[in-house]
C-alpha positions in Angstrom: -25.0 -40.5 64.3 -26.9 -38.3 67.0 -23.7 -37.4 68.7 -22.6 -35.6 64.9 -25.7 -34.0 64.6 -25.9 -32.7 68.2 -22.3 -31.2 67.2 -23.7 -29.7 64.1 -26.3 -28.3 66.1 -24.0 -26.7 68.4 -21.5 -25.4 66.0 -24.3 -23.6 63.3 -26.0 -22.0 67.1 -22.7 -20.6 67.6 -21.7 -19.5 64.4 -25.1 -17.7 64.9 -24.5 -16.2 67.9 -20.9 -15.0 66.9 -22.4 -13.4 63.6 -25.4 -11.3 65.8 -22.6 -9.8 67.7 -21.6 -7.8 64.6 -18.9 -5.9 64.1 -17.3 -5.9 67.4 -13.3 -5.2 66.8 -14.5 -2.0 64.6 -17.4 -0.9 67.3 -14.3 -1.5 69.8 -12.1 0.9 67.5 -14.2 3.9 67.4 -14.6 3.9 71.1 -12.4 7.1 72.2 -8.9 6.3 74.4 -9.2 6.1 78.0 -7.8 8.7 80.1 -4.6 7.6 82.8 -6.3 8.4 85.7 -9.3 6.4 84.5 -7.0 3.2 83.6 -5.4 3.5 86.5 -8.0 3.1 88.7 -9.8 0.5 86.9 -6.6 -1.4 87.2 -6.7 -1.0 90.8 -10.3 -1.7 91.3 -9.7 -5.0 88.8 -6.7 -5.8 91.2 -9.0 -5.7 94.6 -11.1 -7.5 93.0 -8.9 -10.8 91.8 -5.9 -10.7 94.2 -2.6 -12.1 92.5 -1.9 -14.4 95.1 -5.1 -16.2 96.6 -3.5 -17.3 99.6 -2.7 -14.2 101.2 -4.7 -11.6 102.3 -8.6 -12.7 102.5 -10.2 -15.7 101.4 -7.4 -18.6 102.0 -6.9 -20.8 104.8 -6.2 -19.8 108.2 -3.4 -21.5 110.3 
């Protein structure tokens, strides 16, 4: 019986939460397109930043 009310508890605090975000999909819409040059070098700073493969190139094992 606590563990279902301990779940309600949870699910009503997040449907909370998720309704004080508002409107984010339309606040996302009316932001204006992002520039090539910008995406590009987001992309690249996002790529630095988590390396497709892990093992190679900083942070794996060594040998």
């Amino acid at each position: 019986m606590i563990l279902v009310g301990a779940a309600g508890v949870i699910v009503v605090g997040a449907g909370l939460l998720s309704r004080s975000l508002g409107d984010v999909m339309g606040a996302e819409a009316q932001l204006p397109p992002a520039s090539g040059a910008k995406s590009r070098r987001e992309t690249k700073r996002s790529a630095r930043f988590l390396p497709k493969n892990p093992g190679k190139g900083g942070g794996g094992k060594k040998k």
